[in-house]
N, C-alpha and C positions, 0 to 999 in steps of 0.2 A: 369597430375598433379592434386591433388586433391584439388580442391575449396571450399574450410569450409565455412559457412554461418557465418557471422558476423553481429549482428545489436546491436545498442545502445539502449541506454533507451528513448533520447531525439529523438528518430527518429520517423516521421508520416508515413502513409500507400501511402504518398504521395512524401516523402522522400525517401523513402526506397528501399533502393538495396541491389539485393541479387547477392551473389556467390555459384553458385550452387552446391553441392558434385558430387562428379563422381556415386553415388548411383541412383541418380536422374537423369541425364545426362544422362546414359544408357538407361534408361528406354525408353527416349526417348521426343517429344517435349511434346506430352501432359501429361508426368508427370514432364514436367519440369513447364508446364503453372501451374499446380493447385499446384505443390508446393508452386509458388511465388503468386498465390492465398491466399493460405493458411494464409501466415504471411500478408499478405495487407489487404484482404479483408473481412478476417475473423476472426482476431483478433485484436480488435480496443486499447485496453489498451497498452500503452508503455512499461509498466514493463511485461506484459504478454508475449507479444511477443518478449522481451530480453531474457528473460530466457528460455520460450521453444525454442527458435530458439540456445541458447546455449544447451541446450538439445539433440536437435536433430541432430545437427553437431556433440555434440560426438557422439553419434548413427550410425551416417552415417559414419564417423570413422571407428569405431568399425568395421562396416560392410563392408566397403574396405576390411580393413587389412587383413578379412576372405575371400576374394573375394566372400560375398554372392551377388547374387544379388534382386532387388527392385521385380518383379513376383516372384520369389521362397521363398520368406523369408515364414518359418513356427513357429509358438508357440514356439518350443522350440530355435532356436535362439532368440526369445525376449525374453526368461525366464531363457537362456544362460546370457544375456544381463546382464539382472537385478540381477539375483544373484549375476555376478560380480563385477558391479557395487556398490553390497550392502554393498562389503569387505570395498570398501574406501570410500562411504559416508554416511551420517545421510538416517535415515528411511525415517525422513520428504522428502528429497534430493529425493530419490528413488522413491516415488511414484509423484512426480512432475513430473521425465522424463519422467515416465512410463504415468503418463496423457500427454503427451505433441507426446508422440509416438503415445499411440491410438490414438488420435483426429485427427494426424495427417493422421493418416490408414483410418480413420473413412470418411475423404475429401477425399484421393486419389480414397476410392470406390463408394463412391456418384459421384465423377467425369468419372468415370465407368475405371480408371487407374489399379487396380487392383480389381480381384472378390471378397475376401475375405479381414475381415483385421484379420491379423494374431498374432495382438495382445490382440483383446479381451478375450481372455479366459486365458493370463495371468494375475495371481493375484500379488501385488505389498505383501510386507512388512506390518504388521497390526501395526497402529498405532494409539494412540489412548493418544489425550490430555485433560488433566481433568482441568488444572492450566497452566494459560499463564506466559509465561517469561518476559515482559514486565515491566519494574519496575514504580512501582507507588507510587506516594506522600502520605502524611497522608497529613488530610484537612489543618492543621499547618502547612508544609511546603511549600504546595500550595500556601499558603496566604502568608507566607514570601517570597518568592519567588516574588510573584506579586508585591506587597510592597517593596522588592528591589532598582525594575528598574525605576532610576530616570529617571520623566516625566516631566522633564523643558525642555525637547528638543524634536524631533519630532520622534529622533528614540526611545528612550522610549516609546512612545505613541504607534510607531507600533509594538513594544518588545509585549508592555503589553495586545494590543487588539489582538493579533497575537494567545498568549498564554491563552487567557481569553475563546476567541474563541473558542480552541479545548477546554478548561476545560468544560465548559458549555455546548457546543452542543454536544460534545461526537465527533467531527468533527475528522474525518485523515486529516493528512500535505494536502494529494494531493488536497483532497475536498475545503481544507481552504485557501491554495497558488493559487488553481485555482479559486477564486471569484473574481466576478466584483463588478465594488462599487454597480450595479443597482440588484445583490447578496443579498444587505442587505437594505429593503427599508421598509415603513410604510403598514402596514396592516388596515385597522382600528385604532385602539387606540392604538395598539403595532408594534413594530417592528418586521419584521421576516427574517430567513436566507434562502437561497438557495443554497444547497449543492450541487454539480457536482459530483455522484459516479462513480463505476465504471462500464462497458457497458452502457453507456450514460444515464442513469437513473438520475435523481435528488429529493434530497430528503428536503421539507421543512418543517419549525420547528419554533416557535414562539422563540427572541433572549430574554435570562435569562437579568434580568436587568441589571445588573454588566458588560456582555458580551457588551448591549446598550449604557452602561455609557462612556466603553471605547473604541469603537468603536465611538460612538461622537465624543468622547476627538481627536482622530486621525485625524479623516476626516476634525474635524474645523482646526485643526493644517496645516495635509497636503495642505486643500486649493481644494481637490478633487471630493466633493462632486457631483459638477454636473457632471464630464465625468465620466458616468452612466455607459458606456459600455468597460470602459476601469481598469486595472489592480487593485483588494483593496488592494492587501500589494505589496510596490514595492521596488525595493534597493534605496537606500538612499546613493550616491556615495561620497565619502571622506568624507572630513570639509562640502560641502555645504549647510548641514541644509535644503533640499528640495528634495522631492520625484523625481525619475526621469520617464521615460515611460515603463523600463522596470520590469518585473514580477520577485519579488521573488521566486526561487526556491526552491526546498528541503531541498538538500545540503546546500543550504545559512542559511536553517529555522536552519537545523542542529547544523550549526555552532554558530546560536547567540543563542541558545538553552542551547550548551554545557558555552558558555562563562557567559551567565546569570546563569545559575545552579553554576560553579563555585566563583561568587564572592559572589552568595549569602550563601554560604559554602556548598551545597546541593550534592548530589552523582555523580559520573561523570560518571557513566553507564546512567545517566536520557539523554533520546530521544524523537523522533518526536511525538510517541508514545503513550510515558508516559500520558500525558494529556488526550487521549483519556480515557485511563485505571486508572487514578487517577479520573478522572471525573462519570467514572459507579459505581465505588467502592464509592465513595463516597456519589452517588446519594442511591445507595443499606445500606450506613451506617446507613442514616438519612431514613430510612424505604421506598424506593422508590420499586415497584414492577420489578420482574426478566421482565414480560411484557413490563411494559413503559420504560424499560430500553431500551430491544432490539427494539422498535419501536424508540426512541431518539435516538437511535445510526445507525437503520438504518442495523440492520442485517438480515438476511434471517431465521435465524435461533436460538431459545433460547440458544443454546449449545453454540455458537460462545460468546455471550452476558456472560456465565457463566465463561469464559475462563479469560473475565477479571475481575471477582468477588473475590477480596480479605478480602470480611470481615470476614474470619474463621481462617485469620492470626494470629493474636492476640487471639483470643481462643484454638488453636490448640499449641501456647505458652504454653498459662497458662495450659494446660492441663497436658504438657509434663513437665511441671516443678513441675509439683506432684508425678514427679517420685522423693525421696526423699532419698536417700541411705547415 
């Protein structure tokens, strides 16, 4: 019977069980051990190891159904793979698997499981993004937006410092739902943040005053200031009006995300996201360097940092609207 690998997103490397494909199983025990290596102990990120491990179960699919097995697989079944693969989904799609396949080849022969990996010398789909999807605010929706969320109550306060947060520090949801309160503490004469990236890295950053304002405003509210090492944004369960112990999630940030966008009459495509990419766009409007950008935001790379640069929106308008017939 074949045993598909299944993992969540919420799963730790401590949590985590696998069900093994028959691809793997064949092979035998020591490509069973480094398999289940693979997704525990060498990929620490939750959403990483969701998706490649759905990856690689269709893969191992795939490779049933053909009766190939795990020593013989050569180049051209994994280039078999991906071309097929490419008919039903996105570019983007495609070279995900195809990273989640090498790497996975890449362990089994450092584990000395197989001699070769047999995917490296296929090439995925070329893809190539100039302009992120993401949709972003103009600095006036931003602040209506903000402005909104009435702050006489406690979940206001954590709406607004929730959202102020990602605008100003360029912060992702994960970075910003995963802070502790002892995350956002005094430096000197300012306050500063401490972001949690992804492979364990963390990255800090002096807090924009606005982001400090409201961020006070919270913490005096919530009453939380001193459990240092415990959750900064956390649900707020019915009528009670009081923070409770557990840790806002994504999906939750999601949801009051969509609901404040909505009453503030704002787009309803706006996400976890947007904030991040309203917040570099806008630092870049008001002349902020392509540099301090991607240092503020925290990316590897100036190209990622450009992805979310929208200020040629509005020009690339007016441009086009001189077409005049």
């Amino acid at each position: 019977m074949n045993r598909n690998l299944t993992v969540h997103r919420t799963q730790t490397p401590t949590s985590f069980l696998v069900s093994l494909p028959n691809l793997i199983i064949d092979a035998g025990p020591a490509a069973a051990r480094r398999f289940v290596e693979f997704f525990t102990a060498n990929i620490h990120n939750p959403n990483t190891r969701a998706a490649y491990a759905r990856a690689v179960s269709q893969f191992c699919a795939w490779c049933e159904n053909r009766n190939l097995e795990l020593e013989r697989l050569q180049p051209v079944a994994i280039a078999a793979y991906v071309e097929e693969i490419g008919r039903l989904k996105s570019k983007q799609s495609v070279k995900q698997h195809l990273a989640a396949i090498r790497m996975l080849f890449d362990w089994l022969v450092v584990g000395q499981v197989i001699p070769v990996n047999p995917a490296a010398s296929v090439r995925g789909p070329k893809y190539a993004v100039k302009r992120g999807k993401t949709p972003v605010l103009s600095p006036e929706d931003a602040r209506r937006l903000l402005d909104s969320i009435d702050c006489s109550k406690l979940i206001g306060l954590r709406d607004r410092a929730l959202i102020a947060l990602m605008v100003y520090s360029f912060a992702r949801i994960s970075a910003t739902v995963g802070m502790n309160v002892d995350d956002y503490y005094q430096n000197g004469k300012r306050c500063w943040l401490r972001l949690h990236e992804k492979g364990g890295k963390f990255h800090e950053l002096p807090a924009h005053h606005k982001a400090e304002e409201y961020l006070d405003a919270y913490l005096r509210a919530a009453g939380i200031g001193d459990a240092r090492k415990s959750p900064l944004f956390r649900t707020i369960p019915g009528r009670s009006g009081r923070v409770s112990e557990q840790r806002l999630n994504r999906k939750e940030a999601l949801q009051m995300i969509k609901r404040r966008a909505k009453a503030a009459g704002l787009p309803a495509n706006i996400g976890n996201h947007t904030f991040r990419a309203t917040g570099i766009t806008t630092y870049l409007l008001n002349g902020g360097s392509l540099e301090n950008a991607q240092a503020i935001a925290g990316h590897e790379s100036p190209r990622t940092t450009k992805l979310y640069d929208r200020t040629r929106d509005e020009i690339t308008l007016e441009e086009v609207e001189r077409i005049r017939i």
